[in-house]
C-alpha positions as CSV (number, residue, x, y, z in Angstrom):
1,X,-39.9,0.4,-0.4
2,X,-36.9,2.5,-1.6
3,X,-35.1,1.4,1.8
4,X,-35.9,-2.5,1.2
5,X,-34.2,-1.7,-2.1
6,X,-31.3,-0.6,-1.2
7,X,-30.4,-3.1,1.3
8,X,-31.4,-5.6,-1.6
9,X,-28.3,-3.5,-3.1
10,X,-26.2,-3.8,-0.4
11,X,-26.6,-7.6,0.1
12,X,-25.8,-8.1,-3.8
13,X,-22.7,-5.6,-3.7
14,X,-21.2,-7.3,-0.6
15,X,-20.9,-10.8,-2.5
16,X,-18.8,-9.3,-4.9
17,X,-18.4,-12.3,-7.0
18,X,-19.8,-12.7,-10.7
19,X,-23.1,-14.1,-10.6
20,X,-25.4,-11.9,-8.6
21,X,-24.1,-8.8,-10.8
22,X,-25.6,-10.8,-13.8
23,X,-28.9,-10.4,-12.4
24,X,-29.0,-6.9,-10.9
25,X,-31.6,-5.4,-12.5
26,X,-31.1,-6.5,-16.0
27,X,-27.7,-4.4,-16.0
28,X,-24.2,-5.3,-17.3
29,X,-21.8,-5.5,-14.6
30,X,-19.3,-3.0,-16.9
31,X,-21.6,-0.5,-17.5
32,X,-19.4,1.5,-15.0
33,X,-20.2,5.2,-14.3
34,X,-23.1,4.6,-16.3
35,X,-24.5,1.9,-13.8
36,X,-23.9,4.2,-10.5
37,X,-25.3,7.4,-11.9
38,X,-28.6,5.6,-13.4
39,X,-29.0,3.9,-9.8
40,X,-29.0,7.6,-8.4
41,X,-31.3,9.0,-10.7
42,X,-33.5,5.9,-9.1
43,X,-32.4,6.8,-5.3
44,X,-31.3,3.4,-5.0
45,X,-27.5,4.2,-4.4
46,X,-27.0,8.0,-2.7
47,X,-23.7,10.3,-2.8
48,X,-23.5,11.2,1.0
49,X,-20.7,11.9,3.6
50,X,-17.4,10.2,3.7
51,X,-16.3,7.7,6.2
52,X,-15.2,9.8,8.4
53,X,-13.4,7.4,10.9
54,X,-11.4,6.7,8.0
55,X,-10.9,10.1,7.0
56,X,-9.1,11.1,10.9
57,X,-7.4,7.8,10.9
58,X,-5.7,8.6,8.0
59,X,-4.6,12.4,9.4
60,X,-3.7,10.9,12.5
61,X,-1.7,9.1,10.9
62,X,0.1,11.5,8.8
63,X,0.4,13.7,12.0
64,X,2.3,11.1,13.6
65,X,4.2,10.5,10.7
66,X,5.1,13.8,10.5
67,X,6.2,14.2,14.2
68,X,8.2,11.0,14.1
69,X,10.2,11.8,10.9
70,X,11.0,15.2,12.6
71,X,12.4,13.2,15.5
72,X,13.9,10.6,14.2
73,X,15.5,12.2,10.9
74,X,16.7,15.6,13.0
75,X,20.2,13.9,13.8
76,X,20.9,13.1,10.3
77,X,19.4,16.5,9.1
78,X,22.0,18.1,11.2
79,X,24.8,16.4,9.7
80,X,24.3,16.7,6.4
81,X,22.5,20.1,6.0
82,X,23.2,21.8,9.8
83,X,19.9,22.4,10.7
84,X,17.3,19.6,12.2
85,X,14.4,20.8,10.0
86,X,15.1,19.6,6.7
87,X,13.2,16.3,5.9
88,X,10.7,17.6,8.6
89,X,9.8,20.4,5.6
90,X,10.2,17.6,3.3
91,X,8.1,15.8,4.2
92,X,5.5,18.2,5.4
93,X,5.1,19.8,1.7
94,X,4.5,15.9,0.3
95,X,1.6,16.0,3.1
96,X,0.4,18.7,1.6
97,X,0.3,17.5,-2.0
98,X,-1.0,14.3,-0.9
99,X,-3.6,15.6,1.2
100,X,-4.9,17.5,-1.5
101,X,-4.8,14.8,-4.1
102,X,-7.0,12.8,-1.4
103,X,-9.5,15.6,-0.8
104,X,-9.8,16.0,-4.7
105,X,-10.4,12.3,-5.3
106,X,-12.6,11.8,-2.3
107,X,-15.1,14.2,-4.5
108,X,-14.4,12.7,-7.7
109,X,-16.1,9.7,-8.5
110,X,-13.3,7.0,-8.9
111,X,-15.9,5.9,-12.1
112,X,-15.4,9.2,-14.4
113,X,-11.4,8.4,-15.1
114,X,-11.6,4.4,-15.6
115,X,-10.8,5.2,-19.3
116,X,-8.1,6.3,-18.2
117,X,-7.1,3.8,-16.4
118,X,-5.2,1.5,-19.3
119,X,-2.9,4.7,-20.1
120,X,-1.7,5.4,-16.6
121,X,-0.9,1.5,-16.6
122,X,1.0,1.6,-19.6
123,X,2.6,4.9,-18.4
124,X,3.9,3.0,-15.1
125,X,5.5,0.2,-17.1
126,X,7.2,2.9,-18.9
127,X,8.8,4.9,-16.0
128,X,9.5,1.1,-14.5
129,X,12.0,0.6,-17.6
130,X,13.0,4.4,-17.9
131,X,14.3,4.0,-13.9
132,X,16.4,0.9,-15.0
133,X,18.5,2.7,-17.5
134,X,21.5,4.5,-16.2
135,X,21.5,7.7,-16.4
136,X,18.1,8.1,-15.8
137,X,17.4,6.1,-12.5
138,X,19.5,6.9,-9.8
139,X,21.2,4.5,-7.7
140,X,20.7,5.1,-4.0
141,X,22.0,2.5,-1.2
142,X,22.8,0.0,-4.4
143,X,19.2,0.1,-5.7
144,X,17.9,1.9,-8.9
145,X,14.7,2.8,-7.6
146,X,14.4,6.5,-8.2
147,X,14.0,8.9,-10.9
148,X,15.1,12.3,-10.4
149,X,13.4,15.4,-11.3
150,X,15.4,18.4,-10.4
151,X,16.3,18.5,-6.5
152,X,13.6,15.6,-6.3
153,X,13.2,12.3,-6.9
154,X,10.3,9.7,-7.0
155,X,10.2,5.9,-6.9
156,X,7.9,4.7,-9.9
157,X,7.4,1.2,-8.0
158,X,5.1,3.4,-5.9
159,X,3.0,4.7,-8.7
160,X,2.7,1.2,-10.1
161,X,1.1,-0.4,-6.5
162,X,-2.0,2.6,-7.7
163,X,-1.7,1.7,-11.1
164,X,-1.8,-2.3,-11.0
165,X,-4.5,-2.1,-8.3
166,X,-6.6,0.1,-10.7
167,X,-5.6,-1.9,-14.1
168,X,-6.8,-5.3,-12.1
169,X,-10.6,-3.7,-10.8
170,X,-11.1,-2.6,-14.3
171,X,-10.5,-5.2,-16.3
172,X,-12.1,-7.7,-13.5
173,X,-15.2,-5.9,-13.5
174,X,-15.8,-6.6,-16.9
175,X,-15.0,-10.2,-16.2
176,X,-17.7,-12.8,-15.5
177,X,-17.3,-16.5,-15.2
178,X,-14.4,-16.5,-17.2
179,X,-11.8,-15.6,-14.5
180,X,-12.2,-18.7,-13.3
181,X,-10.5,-20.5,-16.0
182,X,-6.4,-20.8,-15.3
183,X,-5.7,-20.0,-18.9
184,X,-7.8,-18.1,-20.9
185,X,-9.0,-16.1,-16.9
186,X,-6.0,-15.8,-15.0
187,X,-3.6,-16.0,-18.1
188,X,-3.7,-12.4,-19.2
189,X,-3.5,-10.7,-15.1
190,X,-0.3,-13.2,-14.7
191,X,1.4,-12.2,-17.7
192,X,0.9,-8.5,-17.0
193,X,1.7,-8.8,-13.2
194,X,4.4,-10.6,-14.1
195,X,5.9,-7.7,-16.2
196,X,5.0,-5.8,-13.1
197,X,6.9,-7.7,-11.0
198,X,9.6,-8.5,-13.1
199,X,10.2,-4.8,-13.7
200,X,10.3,-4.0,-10.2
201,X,12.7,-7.1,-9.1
202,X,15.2,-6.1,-11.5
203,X,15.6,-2.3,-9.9
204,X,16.1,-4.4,-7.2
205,X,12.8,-4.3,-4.7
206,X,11.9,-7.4,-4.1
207,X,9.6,-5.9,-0.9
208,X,7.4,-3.8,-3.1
209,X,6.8,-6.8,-5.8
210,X,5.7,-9.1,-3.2
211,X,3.5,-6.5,-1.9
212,X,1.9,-5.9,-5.0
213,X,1.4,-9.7,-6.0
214,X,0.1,-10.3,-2.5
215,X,-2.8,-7.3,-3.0
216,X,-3.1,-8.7,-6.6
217,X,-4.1,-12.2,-5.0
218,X,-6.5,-11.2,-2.7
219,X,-8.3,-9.0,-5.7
220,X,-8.4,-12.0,-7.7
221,X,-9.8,-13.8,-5.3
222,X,-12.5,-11.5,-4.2
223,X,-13.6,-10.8,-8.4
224,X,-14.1,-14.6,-8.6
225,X,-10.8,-16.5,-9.3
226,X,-10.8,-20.2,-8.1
227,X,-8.6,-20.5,-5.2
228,X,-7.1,-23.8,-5.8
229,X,-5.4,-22.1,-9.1
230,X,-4.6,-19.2,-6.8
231,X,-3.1,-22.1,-4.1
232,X,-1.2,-23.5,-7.0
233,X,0.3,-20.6,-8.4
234,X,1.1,-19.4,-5.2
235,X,2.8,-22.7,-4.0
236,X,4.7,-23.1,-8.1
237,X,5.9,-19.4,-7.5
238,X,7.6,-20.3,-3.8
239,X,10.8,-22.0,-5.8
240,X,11.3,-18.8,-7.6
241,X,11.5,-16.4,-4.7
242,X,13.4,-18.4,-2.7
243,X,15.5,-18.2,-6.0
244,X,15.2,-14.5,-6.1
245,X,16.4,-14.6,-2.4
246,X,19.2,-16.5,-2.7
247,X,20.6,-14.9,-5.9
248,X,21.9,-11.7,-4.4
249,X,24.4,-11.3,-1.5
250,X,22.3,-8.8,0.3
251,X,18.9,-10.4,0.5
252,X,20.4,-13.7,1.5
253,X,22.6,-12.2,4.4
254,X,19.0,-10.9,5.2
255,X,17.3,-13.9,4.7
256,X,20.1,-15.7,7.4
257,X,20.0,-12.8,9.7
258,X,15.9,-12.5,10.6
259,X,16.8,-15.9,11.2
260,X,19.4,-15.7,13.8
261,X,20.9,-11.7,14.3
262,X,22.7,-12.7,16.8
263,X,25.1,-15.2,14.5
264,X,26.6,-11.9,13.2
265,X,25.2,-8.6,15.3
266,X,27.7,-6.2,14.0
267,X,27.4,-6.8,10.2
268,X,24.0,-8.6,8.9
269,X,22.7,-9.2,12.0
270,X,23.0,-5.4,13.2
271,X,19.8,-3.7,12.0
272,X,17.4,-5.8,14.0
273,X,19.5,-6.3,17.1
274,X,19.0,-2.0,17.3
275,X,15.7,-2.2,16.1
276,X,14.6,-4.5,19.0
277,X,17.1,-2.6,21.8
278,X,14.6,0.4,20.5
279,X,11.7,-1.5,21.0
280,X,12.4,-3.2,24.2
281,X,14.2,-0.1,25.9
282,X,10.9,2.6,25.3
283,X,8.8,0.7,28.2
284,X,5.0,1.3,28.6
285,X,5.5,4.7,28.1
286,X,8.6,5.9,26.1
287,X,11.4,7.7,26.6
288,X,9.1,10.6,24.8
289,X,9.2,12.5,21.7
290,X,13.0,13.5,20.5
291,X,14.9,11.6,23.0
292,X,16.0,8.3,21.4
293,X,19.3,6.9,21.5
294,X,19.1,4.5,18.9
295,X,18.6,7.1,16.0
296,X,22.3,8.4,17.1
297,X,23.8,6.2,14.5
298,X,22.8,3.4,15.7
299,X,19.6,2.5,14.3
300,X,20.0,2.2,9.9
301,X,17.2,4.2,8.4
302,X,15.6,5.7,11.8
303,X,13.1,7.6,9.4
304,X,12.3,4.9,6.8
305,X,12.2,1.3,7.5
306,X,12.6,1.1,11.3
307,X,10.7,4.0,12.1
308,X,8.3,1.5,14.1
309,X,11.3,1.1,16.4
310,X,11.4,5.2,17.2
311,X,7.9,5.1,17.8
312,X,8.2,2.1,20.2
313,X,11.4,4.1,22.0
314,X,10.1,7.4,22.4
315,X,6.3,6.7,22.8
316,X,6.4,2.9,24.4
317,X,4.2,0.4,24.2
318,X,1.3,2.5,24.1
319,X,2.6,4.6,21.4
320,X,3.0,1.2,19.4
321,X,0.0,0.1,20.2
322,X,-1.6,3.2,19.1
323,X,-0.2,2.9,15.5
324,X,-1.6,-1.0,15.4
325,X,-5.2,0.6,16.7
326,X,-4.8,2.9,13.6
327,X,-4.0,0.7,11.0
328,X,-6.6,-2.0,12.1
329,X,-8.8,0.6,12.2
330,X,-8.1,1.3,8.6
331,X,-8.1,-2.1,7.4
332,X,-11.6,-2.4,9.1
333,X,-13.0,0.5,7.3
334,X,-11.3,0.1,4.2
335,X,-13.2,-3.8,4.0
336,X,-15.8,-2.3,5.2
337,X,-16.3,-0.1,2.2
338,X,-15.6,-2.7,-0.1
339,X,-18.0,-5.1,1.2
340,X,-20.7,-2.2,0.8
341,X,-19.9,-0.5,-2.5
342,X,-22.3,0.5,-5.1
343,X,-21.0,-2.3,-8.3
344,X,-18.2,-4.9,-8.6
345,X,-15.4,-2.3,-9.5
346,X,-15.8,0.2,-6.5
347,X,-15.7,-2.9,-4.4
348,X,-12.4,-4.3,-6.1
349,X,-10.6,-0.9,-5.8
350,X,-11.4,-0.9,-2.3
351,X,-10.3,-4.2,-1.4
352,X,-7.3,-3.9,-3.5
353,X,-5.9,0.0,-1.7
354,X,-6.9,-1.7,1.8
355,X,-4.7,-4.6,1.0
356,X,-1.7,-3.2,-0.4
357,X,-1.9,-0.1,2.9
358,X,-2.3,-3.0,5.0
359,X,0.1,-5.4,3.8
360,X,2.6,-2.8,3.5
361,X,1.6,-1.9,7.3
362,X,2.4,-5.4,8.6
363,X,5.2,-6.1,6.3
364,X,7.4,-2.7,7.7
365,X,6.0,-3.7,11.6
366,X,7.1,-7.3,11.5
367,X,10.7,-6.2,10.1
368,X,11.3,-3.8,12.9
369,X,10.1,-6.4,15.5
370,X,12.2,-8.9,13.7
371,X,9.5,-11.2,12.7
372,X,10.4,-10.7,8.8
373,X,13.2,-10.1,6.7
374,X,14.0,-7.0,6.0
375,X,12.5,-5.6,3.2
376,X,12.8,-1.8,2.8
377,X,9.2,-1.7,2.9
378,X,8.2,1.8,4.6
379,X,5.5,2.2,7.2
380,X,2.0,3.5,5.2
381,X,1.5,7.4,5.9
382,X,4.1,7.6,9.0
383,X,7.5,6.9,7.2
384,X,9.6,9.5,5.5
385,X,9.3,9.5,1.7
386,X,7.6,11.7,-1.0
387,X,6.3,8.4,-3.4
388,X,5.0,6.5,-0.6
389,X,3.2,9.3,1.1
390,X,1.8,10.8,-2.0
391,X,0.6,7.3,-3.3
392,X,-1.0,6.2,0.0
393,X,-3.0,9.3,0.1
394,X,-4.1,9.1,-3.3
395,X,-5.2,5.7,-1.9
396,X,-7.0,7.1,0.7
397,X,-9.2,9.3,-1.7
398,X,-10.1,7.0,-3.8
399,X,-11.3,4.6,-0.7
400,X,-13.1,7.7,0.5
401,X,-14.7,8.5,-2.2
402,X,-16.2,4.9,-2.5
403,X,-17.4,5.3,1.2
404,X,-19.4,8.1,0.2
405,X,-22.2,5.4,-1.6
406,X,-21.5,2.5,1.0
407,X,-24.4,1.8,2.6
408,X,-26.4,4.6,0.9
């Protein structure tokens, strides 16, 4: 009886969408914590392992991440600080702050800090505006994206793809029919996304906006939003990025080179011509691990934005393929767990960290095999950077920690 149940539970949670959770046994869908811990004391939801395909793709990942930022950052470490180990220990130490944030949130139940949640959303906003003010932010490659903190420095657009994503399942739970209403439903989420956006545009990073408002969309979507409102915000909004595009000299020259590199392949065109003579030169197999030639000087951002390219260089086709295997495998896992959590805002924070790792994931792999503009999105888990590393583990915890009463 306790079995039939709790695949009665299942069933309800993998709808996901308003009306069923109005109906489960007599309690509010916002109850929250409250909800999960009284279905435990009832053995109708259980707190058992992780998902542990999930939890090796994930270090898999960050091994190889780590092993190709060694590689492909050791040429630029040697020039600017003599030795080729510098953003190898870099980034190794951000693994290890990461990977403990995701082991502590994988055991701490992603219900117990949504009151919380409202001030770490506020607080995001805050270090979005404190990072456009010079003197604070600091301007790196003509963006102000970072804020420094001694020797350090961290991009607060990163915090704010956790934050948003956490904001939205909150508030959605809560939310019954009335999200499907344009004005008095979606009104309040497009006014606060776009100050999110907005915010993050103006630093400028137009790839992490779209990112966000593409993982915002699907959430929407999945807590009950009509998708003809979605269609037509989506379709009204086109006008203004292709406005944001056009406005600044660099993401137009962009734009016009992922159309055709080869109009100008030493100035606009140049990034993607050496990203593709990376991929196309490592074969089935690679030219192995330390020996490409694109990262000579050749290849912009080896460790960063094109670090798909190394990987396709030194490990080959199969190496690439690897990485796609990976992230696939994550995306699978990561619905997976949403489709089987315990209430309606487990299963949004799910889909919402799947979407933005994934996104992000195809986003940086279509720019370095020139099927998208580039963006200065990084790779999830494998590229070099402290923010994105640290966030996408945090990520990773929280989805973890959801697994742990999917399919209880």
């Amino acid at each position: 009886m306790e079995r039939k149940t709790h695949c009665v539970c299942v069933l309800v949670c993998c709808s996901c969408r308003g009306d069923p959770w109005d109906r489960f046994n007599g309690i509010c869908i916002d109850q929250g914590w409250f909800l999960v811990r009284r279905k435990r004391a009832q053995g109708i939801v259980r707190r058992g392992d992780p998902d542990y395909i999930l939890f090796f793709t994930v270090l898999t990942l960050v091994a190889l991440g780590i092993i190709m930022v060694f590689s492909a950052s050791m040429v630029k470490s040697i020039r600017f600080f003599g030795h080729p180990y510098h953003y190898l220990f870099r980034q190794s130490i951000w693994a290890g702050l990461g990977l403990t944030g995701m082991y502590f949130l994988m055991n701490y139940d992603c219900w117990r800090y949504r009151n919380l949640i409202p001030y770490a959303y506020i607080l995001s906003l805050v270090l979005l505006i404190l990072v456009l003010i010079p003197g604070a932010g600091e301007m790196r490659d003509g963006a102000r994206r970072w804020l420094g903190i001694g020797s350090l420095g961290f991009q607060p657009a990163e915090v704010a793809k956790l934050t948003t994503i956490l904001f939205l399942a909150d508030n959605l739970a809560r939310t019954k029919e009335k999200i499907r209403q344009l004005v008095k439903g979606l009104g309040p989420y497009l006014v606060a996304l776009g100050i999110t956006f907005g915010l993050i545009l103006l630093e400028p990073d137009l790839g992490t906006a779209v990112t966000i408002a593409g993982a915002a969309v699907v959430v929407l979507y999945i807590a009950g939003a009509n998708l003809f409102h979605l269609t037509f915000l989506g379709l009204a909004a086109m006008p203004l990025l292709y406005f944001a595009i056009m406005s600044e000299d660099y993401r137009r020259n962009r734009f016009l080179a992922f159309l055709d590199p080869w109009k100008d392949p030493t100035g606009s065109g140049w990034q993607i011509i050496q990203a593709l003579y990376a991929l196309g030169s490592g074969g089935p197999f690679g030219t192995g691990v330390g020996y490409s030639r694109q990262k000579w000087s050749y290849l912009p951002q080896p460790d960063t934005d094109f670090i798909f390219a190394v990987i396709g260089e030194e490990l080959g086709f199969f190496g690439t393929a690897l990485v796609l295997l990976l992230f696939f495998t994550l995306a699978w896992r990561g619905y997976r767990t949403a489709m089987a959590a315990p209430d309606r805002y487990s299963c949004l924070l799910a889909a919402g960290f799947s979407t933005v790792i994934t996104l992000q994931a195809v986003v940086n792999i279509g720019v370095a095999t020139g099927s998208l503009p580039i963006t200065g999105i990084t790779l999830p888990f494998v590229s070099y950077g402290g923010s994105s590393l640290l966030m996408s583990l945090l990520s990773a915890g929280v989805l973890l920690n959801i697994s742990r009463y999917a399919n209880r």
